[in-house]
C-alpha positions in Angstrom: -33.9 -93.6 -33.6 -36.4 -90.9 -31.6 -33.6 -88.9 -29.5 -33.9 -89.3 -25.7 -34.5 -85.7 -25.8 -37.7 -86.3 -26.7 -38.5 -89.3 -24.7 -37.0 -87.5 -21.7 -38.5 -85.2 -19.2 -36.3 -81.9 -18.5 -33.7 -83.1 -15.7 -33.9 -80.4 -13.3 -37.9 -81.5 -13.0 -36.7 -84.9 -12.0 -34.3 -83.3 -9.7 -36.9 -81.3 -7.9 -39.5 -84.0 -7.9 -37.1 -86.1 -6.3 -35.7 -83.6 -3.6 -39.5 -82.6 -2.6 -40.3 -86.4 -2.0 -36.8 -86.6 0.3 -38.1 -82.8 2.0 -41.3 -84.1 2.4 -43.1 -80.7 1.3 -42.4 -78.3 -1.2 -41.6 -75.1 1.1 -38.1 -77.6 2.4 -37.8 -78.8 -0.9 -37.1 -74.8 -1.9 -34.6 -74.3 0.9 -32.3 -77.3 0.1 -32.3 -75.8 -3.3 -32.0 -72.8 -2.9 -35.2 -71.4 -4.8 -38.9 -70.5 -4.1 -41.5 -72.3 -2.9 -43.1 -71.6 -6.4 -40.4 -72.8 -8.2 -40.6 -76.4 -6.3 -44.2 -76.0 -7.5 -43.5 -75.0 -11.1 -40.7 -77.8 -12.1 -43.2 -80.3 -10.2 -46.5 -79.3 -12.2 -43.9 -79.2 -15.6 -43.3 -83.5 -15.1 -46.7 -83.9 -14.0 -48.1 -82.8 -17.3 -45.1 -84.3 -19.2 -46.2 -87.5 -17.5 -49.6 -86.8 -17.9 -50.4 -87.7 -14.3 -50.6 -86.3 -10.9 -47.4 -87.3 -8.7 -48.4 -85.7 -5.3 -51.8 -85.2 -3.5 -51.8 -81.5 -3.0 -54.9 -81.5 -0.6 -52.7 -83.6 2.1 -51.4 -81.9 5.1 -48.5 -83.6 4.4 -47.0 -84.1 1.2 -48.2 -87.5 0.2 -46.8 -89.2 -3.7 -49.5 -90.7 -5.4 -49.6 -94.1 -7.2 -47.7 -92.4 -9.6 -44.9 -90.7 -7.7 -44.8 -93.4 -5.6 -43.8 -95.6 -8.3 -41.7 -93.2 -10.1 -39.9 -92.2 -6.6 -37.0 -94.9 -6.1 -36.7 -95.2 -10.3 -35.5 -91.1 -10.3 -33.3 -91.3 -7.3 -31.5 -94.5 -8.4 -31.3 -92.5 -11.8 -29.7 -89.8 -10.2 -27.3 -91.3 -7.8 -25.9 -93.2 -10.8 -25.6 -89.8 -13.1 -24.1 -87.9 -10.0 -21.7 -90.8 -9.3 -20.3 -91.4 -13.1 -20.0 -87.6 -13.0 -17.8 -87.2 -9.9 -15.6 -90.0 -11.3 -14.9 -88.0 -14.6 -15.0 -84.4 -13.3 -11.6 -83.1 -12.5 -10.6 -83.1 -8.5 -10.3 -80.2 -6.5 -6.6 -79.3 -6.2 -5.6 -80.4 -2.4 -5.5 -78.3 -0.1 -2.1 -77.8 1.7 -2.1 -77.6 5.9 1.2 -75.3 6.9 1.8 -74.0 10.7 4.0 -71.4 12.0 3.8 -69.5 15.0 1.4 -66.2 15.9 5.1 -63.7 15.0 6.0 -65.3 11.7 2.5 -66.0 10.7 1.3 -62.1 11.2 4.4 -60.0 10.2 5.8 -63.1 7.0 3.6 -65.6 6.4 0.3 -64.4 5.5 1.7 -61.3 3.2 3.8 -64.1 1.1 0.7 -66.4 1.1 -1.7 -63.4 -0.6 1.2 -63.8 -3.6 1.5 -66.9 -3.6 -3.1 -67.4 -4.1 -2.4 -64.9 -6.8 -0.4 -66.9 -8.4 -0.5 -69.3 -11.3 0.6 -72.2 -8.7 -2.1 -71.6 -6.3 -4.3 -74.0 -4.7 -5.9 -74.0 -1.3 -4.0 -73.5 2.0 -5.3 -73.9 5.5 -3.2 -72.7 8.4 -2.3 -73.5 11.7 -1.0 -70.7 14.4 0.5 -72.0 17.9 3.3 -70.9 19.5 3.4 -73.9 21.2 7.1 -75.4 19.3 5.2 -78.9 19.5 2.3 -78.0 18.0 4.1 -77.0 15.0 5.2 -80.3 14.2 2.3 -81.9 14.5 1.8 -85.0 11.7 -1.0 -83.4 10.5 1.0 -80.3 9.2 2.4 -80.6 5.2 4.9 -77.6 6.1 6.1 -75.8 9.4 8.0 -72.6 10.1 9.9 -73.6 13.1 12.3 -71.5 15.5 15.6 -73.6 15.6 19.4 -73.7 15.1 18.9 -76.5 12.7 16.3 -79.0 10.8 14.8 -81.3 13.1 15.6 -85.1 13.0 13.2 -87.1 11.2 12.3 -83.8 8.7 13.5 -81.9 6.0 14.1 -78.6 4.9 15.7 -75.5 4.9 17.0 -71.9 6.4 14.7 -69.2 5.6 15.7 -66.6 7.2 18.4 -65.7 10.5 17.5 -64.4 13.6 18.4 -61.0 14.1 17.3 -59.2 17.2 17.7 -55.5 18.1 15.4 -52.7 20.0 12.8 -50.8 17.6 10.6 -47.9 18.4 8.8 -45.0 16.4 10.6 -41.8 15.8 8.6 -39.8 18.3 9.5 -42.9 21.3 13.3 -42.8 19.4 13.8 -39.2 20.1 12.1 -39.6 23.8 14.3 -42.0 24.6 17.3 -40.3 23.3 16.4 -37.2 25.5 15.1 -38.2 28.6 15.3 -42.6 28.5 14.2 -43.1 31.9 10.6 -42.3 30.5 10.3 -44.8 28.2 9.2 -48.5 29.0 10.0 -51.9 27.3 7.5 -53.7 25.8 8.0 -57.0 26.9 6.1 -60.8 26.4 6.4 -64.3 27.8 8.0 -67.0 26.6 5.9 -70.0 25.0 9.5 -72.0 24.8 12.9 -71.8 26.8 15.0 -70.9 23.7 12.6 -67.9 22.9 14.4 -64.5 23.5 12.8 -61.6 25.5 14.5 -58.4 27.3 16.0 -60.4 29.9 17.2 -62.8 27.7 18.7 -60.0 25.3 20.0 -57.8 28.3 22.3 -61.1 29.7 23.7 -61.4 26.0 24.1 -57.7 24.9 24.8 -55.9 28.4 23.2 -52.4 26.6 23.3 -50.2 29.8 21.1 -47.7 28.2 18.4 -50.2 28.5 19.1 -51.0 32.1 16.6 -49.7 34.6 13.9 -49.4 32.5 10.4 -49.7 33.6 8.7 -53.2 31.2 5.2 -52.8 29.7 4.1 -56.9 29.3 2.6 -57.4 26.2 0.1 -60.2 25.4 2.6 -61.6 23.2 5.3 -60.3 20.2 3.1 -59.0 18.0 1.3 -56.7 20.6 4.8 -55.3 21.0 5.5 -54.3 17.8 2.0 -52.8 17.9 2.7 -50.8 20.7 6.0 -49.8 19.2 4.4 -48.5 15.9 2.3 -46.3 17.9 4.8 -45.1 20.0 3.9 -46.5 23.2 7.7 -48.2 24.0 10.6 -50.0 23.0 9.8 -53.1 21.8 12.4 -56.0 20.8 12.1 -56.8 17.1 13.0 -59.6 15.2 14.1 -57.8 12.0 13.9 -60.1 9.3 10.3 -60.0 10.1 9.9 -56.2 9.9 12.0 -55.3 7.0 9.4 -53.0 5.4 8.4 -51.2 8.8 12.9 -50.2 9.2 13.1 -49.4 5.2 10.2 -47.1 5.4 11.3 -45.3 8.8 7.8 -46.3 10.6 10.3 -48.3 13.5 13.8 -47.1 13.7 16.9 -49.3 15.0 18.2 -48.1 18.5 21.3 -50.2 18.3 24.4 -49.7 15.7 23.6 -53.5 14.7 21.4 -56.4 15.8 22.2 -59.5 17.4 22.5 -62.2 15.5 21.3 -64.8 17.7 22.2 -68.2 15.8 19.0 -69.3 15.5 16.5 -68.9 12.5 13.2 -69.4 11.0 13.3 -73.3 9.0 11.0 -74.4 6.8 10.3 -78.1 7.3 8.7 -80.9 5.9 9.0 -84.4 7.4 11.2 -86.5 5.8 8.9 -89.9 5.2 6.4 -88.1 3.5 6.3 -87.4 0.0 5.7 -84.1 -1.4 2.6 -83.5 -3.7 3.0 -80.9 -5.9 1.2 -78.5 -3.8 3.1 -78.8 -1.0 6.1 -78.2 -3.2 4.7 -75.2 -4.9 3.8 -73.7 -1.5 7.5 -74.4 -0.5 9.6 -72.9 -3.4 7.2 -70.2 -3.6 8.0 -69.1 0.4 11.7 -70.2 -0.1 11.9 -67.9 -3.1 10.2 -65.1 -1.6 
């Protein structure tokens, strides 16, 4: 039996033949492809003389098939459609993605770090993230996994303590030593709260009662982060949650000003809701941030 390889015109002609007819000239045809304008021309002009006939008519201001590539036209792209459809259904799938939210303070100074490990990883497959700091938004049904702010997992999910909330006041060791000489010159950096439980200065001051804090002038920041921003730079006192900021205390870039935080009874969960079952992504992701 004569092999097909014989009998059959190169495929990428086909494909380019076909895709010029769809583009309706040559110059579009290269763009959806991704190739010159003389390429387009090149693969065309190889099936024509395969075929032995001419499949456009080159002197039209538009590109117009012949009796020829009009009758070869819906033959090659039922051809295709059929290869490109047996081929998707025996080509491996994509891994799926996995959709995980947490807020703007977890997500800058936790999440993202421990989700650069976890894409290195052998367990790896494609996350997309959601940042609100709206507590509702966060579990949304559209989320696989949330980070939430809570004294316990919320009904109707699953899931488990990652980490406690331990609050206590953090600056540089320049804004440390300023406000250990003279404290009325340095200012608190300060940021609303997206949700009544939230803590800020005035929240802390009720619970802790720190006079040396008392009095001071606030800087409002656009939110935590900017804070601790300002704090590393030595631009105030900011109050830092420090489970989130481990590195920045260990290496002596914030320093404590407090003999000991506050644990707050709250913490950072990680959730998943309950009537949904867990793909193997999702569970990767979540042993992989539980572990880290």
């Amino acid at each position: 039996m004569e092999s097909r390889r014989k009998k059959l015109p190169p495929l990428d002609t086909l494909v380019f033949f076909d895709t010029a007819l769809r583009a309706g000239s040559f110059s579009a045809a290269a763009s959806d492809l991704y190739v010159s304008q003389a390429a387009v021309s090149k693969r065309v002009k190889q099936l024509e003389n395969w075929l032995g006939a001419d499949l456009f008519e080159r002197g039209a201001r538009s590109l117009k098939p012949t009796q020829a590539g009009a009758q070869l036209a819906d033959p090659v792209a039922m051809a295709l459609d059929y290869l490109q459809g047996a081929l998707d259904q025996v080509r491996s799938p994509a891994a799926s993605s996995v959709r995980i939210a947490a807020n703007s303070a977890v997500s800058v100074f936790w999440l993202f770090e421990r989700l650069r490990s976890f894409a290195l990883s052998s367990a790896s497959c494609p996350v997309e993230t959601v940042v609100k700091d709206d507590p509702r938004d966060l579990l949304a049904a559209s989320n696989d996994l949330a980070i939430i702010y809570a004294d316990k997992v919320p009904e109707g999910w699953e899931g488990h303590l990652l980490m406690d909330e331990e609050l206590a006041p953090v600056a540089s060791p320049a804004e440390a030593e300023r406000f250990a000489n003279a404290p009325q010159n340095s200012s608190l950096l300060d940021y609303h709260r997206h949700a009544p439980d939230w803590i800020n200065w005035d929240v802390w001051q009720q619970r802790e009662h720190q006079s040396g804090f008392d009095g001071l002038s606030k800087t409002l920041c656009q939110n935590y982060s900017h804070s601790i921003g300002l704090a590393l730079e030595g631009k105030g006192i900011a109050l830092a949650s420090c489970s989130f900021l481990q590195a920045d205390l260990a290496s002596g870039r914030l320093l404590m000003l407090v003999d000991k935080p506050l644990k707050t009874g709250k913490g950072y969960f990680l959730v998943w809701q309950a009537a949904r079952a867990m793909r193997a992504e999702i569970d990767n992701l979540a042993k992989h941030l539980s572990l880290s």
